[in-house]
mmCIF file of the C-alpha atoms, coordinates in Angstrom:
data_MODEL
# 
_entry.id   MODEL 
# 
loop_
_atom_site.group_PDB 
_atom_site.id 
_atom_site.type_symbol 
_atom_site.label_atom_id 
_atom_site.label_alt_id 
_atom_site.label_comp_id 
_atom_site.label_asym_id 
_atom_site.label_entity_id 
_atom_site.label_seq_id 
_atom_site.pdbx_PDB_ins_code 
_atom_site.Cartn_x 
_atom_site.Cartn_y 
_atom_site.Cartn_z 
_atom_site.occupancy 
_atom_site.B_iso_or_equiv 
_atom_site.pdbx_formal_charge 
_atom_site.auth_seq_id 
_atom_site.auth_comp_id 
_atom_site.auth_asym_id 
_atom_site.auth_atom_id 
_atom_site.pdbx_PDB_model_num 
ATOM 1   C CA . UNK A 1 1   ? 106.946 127.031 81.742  1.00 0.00 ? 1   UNK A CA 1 
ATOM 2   C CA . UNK A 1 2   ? 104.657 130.524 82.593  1.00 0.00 ? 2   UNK A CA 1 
ATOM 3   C CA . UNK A 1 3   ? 105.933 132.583 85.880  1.00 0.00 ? 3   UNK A CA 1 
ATOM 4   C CA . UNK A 1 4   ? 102.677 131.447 87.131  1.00 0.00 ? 4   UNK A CA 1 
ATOM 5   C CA . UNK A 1 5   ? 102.977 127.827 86.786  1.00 0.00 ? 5   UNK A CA 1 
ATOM 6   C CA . UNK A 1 6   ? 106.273 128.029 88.067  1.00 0.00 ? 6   UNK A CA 1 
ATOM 7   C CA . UNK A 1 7   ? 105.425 129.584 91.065  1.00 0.00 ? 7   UNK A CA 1 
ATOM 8   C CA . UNK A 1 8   ? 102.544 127.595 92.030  1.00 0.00 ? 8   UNK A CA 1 
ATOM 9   C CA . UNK A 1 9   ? 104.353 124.361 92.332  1.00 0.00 ? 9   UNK A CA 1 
ATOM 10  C CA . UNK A 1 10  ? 107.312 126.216 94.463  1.00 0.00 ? 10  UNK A CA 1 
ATOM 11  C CA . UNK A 1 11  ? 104.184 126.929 96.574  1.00 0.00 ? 11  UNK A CA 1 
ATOM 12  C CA . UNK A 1 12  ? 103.313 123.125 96.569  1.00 0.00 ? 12  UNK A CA 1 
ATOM 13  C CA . UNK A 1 13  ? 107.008 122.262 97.427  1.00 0.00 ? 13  UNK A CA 1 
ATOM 14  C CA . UNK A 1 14  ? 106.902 124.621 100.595 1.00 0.00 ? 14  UNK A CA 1 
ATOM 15  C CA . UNK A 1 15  ? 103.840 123.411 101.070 1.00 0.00 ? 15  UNK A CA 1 
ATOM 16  C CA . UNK A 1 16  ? 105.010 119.826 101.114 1.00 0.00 ? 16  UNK A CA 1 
ATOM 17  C CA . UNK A 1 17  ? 108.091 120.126 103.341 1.00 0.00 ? 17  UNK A CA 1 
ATOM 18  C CA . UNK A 1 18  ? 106.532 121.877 105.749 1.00 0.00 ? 18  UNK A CA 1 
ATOM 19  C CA . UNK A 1 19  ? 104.028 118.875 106.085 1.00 0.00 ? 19  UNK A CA 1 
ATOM 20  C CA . UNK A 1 20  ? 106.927 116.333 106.318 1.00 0.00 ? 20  UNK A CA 1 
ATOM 21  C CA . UNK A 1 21  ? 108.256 118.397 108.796 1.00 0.00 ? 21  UNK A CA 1 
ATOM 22  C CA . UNK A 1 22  ? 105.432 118.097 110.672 1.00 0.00 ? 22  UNK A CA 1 
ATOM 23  C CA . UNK A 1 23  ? 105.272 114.463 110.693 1.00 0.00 ? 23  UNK A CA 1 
ATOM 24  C CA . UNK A 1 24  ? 108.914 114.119 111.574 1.00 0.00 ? 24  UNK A CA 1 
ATOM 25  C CA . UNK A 1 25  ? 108.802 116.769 114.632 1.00 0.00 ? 25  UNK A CA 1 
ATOM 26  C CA . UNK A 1 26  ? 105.474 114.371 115.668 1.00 0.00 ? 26  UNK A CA 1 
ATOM 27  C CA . UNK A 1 27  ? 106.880 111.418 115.377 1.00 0.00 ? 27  UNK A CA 1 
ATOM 28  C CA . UNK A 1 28  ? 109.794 112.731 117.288 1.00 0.00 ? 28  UNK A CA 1 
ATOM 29  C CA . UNK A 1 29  ? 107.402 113.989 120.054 1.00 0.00 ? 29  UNK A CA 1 
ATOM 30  C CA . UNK A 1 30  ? 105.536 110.766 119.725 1.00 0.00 ? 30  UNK A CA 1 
ATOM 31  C CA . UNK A 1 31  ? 108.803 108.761 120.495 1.00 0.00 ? 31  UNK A CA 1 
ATOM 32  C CA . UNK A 1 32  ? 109.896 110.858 123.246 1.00 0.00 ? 32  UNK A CA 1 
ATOM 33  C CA . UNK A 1 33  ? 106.558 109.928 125.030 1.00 0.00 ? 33  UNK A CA 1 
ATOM 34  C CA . UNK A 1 34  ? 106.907 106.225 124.634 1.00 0.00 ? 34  UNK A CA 1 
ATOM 35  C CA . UNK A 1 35  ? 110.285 105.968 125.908 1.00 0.00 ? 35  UNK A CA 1 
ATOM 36  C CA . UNK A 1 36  ? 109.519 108.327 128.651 1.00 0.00 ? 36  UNK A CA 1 
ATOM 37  C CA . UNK A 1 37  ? 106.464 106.243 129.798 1.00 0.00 ? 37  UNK A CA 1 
ATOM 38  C CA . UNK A 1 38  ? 108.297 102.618 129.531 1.00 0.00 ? 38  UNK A CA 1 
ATOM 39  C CA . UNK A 1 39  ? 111.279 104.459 131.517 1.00 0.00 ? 39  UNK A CA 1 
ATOM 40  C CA . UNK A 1 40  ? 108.234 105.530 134.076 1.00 0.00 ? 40  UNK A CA 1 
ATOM 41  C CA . UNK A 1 41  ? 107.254 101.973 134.938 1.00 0.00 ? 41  UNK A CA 1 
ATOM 42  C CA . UNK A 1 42  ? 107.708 99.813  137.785 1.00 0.00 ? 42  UNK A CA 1 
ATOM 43  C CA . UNK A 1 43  ? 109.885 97.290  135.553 1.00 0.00 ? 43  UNK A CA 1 
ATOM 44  C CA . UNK A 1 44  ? 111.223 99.478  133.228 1.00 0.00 ? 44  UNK A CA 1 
ATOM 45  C CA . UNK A 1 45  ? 114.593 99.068  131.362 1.00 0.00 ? 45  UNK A CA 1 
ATOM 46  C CA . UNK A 1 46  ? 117.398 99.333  133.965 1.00 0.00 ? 46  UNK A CA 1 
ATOM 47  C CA . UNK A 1 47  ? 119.377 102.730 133.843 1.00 0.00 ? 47  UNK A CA 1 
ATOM 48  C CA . UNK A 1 48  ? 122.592 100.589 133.775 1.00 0.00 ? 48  UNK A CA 1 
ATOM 49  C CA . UNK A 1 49  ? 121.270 98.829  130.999 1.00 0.00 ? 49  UNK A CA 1 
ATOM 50  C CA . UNK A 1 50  ? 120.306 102.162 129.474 1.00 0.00 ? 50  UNK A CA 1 
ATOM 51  C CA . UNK A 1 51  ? 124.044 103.888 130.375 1.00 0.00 ? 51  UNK A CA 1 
ATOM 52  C CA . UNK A 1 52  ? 125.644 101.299 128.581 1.00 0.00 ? 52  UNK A CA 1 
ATOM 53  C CA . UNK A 1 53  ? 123.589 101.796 125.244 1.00 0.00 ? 53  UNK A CA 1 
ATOM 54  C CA . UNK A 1 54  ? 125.327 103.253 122.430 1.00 0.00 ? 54  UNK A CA 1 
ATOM 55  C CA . UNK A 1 55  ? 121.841 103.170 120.506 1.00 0.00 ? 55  UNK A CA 1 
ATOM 56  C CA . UNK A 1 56  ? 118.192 103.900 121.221 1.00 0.00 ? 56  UNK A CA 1 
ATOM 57  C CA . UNK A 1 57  ? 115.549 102.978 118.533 1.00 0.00 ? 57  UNK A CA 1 
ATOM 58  C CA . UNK A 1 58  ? 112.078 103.623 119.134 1.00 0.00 ? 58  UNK A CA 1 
ATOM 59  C CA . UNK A 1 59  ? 109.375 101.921 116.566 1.00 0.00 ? 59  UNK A CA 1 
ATOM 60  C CA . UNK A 1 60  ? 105.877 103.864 117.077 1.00 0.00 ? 60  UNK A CA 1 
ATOM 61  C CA . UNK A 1 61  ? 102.548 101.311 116.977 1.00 0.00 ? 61  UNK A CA 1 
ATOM 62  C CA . UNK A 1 62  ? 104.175 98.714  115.004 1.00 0.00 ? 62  UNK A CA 1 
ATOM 63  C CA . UNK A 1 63  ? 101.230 96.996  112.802 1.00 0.00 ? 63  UNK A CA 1 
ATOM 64  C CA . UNK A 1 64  ? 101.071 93.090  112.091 1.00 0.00 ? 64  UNK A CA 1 
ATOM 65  C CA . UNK A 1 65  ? 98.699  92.001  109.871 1.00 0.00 ? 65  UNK A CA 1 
ATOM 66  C CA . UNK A 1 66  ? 98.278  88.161  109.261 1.00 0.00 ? 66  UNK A CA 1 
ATOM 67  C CA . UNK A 1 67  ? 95.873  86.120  106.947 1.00 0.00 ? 67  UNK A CA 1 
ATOM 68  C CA . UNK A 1 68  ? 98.149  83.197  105.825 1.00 0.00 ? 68  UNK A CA 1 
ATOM 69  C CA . UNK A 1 69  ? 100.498 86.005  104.413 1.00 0.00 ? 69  UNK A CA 1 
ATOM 70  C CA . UNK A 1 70  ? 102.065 88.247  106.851 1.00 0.00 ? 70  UNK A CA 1 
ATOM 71  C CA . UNK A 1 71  ? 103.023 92.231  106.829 1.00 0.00 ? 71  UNK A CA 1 
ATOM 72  C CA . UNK A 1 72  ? 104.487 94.018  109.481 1.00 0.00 ? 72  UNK A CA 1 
ATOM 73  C CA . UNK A 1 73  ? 105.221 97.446  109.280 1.00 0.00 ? 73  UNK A CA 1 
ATOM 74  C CA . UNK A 1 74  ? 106.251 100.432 111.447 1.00 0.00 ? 74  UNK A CA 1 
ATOM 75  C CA . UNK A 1 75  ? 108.417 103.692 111.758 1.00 0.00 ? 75  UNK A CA 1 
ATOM 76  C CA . UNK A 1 76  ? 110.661 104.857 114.047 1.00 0.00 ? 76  UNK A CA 1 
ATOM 77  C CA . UNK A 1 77  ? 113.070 107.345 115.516 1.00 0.00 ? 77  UNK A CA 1 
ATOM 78  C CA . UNK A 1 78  ? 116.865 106.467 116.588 1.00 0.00 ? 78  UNK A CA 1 
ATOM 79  C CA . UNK A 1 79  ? 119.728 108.089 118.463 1.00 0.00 ? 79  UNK A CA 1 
ATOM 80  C CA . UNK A 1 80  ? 123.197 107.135 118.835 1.00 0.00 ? 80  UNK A CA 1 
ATOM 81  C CA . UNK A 1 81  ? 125.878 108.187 120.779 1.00 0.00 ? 81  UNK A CA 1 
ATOM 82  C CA . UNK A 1 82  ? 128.380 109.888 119.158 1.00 0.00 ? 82  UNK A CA 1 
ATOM 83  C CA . UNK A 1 83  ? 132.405 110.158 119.209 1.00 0.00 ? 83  UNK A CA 1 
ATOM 84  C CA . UNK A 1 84  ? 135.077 107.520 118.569 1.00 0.00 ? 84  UNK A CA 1 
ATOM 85  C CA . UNK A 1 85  ? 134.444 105.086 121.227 1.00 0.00 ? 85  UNK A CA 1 
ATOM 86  C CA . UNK A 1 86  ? 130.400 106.168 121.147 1.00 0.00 ? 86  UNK A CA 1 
ATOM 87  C CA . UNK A 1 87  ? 130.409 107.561 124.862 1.00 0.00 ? 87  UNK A CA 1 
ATOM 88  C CA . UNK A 1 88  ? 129.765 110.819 123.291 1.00 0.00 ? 88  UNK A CA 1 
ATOM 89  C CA . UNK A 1 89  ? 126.707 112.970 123.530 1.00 0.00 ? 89  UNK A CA 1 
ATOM 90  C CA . UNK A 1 90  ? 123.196 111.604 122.161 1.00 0.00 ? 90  UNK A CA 1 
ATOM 91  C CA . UNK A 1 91  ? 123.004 112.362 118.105 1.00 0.00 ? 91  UNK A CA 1 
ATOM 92  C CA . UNK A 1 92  ? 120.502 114.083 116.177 1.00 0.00 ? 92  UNK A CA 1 
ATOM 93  C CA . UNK A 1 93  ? 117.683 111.688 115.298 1.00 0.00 ? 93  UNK A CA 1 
ATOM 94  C CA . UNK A 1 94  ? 117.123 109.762 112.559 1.00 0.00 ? 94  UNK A CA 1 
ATOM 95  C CA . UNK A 1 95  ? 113.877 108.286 110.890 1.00 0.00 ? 95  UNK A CA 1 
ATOM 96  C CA . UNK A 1 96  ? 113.919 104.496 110.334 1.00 0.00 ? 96  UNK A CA 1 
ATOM 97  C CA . UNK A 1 97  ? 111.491 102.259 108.425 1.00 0.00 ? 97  UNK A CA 1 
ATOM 98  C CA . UNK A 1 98  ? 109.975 98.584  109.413 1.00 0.00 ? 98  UNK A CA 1 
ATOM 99  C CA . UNK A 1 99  ? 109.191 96.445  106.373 1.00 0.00 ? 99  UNK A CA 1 
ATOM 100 C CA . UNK A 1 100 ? 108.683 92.921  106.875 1.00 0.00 ? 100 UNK A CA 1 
ATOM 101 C CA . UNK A 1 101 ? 106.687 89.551  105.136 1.00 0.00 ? 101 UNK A CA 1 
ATOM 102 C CA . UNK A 1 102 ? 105.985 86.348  106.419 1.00 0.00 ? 102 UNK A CA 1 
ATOM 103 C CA . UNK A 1 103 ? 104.782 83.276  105.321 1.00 0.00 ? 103 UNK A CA 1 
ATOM 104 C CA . UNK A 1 104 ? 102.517 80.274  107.120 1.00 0.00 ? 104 UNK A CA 1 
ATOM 105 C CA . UNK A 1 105 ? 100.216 79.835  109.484 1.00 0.00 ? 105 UNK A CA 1 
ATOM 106 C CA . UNK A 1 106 ? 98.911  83.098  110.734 1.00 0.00 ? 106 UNK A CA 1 
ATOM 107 C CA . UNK A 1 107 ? 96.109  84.515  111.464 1.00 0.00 ? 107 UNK A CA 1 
ATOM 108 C CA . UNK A 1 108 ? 95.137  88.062  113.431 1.00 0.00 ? 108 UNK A CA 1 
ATOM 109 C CA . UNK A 1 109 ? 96.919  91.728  113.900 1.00 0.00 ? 109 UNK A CA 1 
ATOM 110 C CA . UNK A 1 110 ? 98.357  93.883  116.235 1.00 0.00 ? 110 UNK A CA 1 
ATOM 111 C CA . UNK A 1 111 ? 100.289 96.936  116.985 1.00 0.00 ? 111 UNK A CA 1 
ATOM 112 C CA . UNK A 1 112 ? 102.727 97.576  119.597 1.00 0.00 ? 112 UNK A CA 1 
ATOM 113 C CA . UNK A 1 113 ? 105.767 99.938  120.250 1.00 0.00 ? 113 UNK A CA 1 
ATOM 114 C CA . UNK A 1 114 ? 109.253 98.623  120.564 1.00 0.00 ? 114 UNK A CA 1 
ATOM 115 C CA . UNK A 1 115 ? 112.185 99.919  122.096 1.00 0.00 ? 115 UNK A CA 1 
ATOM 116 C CA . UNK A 1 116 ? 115.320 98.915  121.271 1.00 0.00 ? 116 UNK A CA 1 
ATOM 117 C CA . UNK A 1 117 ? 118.925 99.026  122.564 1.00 0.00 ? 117 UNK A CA 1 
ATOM 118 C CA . UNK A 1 118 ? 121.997 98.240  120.912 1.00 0.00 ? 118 UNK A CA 1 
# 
């Protein structure tokens, strides 16, 4: 492999990560939002309910697709406490992935965000 050739696709590597990183630190961003505005509402998720959480997932527009098959599918940011009994600081986030089929009677789509506590 030429010099040339070899530099041009360490260009397109860099070039590359720095778009990934751009969709993580949005998505990120994105998640932030979300959580902020549910915790915002009138009936929002109790702050007990909340301290006693050891994780937080976030799934951004969630997408459900139906037409006798199913698909839903979604990604999402989540944060866990950290230490041996979990009552530790918040961790770093992590991405997560929503893959899911379905079969029967169905018929329409959607999207929606989810938060979840565990």
């Amino acid at each position: 492999m030429t010099k040339n050739r070899l530099l041009v696709l360490l260009c397109i590597a860099a070039s590359l990560s720095t778009i990934a990183q751009d969709k993580i630190q949005d998505r990120i961003g994105q998640s932030s939002e979300v959580l902020t505005q549910i915790l915002s509402r009138p009936d929002a998720i109790p702050q007990a309910l909340l301290d006693k959480s050891v994780c937080v997932l976030v799934f951004l527009d969630v997408k459900k697709v139906g037409v006798g098959v199913g698909v839903t599918y979604g990604r999402g940011v989540i944060v866990c406490r950290s230490g041996k009994d979990m009552s530790d600081p918040w961790s770093a986030p992590a991405m997560y992935k929503l893959d899911v089929g379905s079969l029967g009677v169905q018929l329409g789509r959607s999207s929606t965000d989810y938060v979840l506590l565990g």
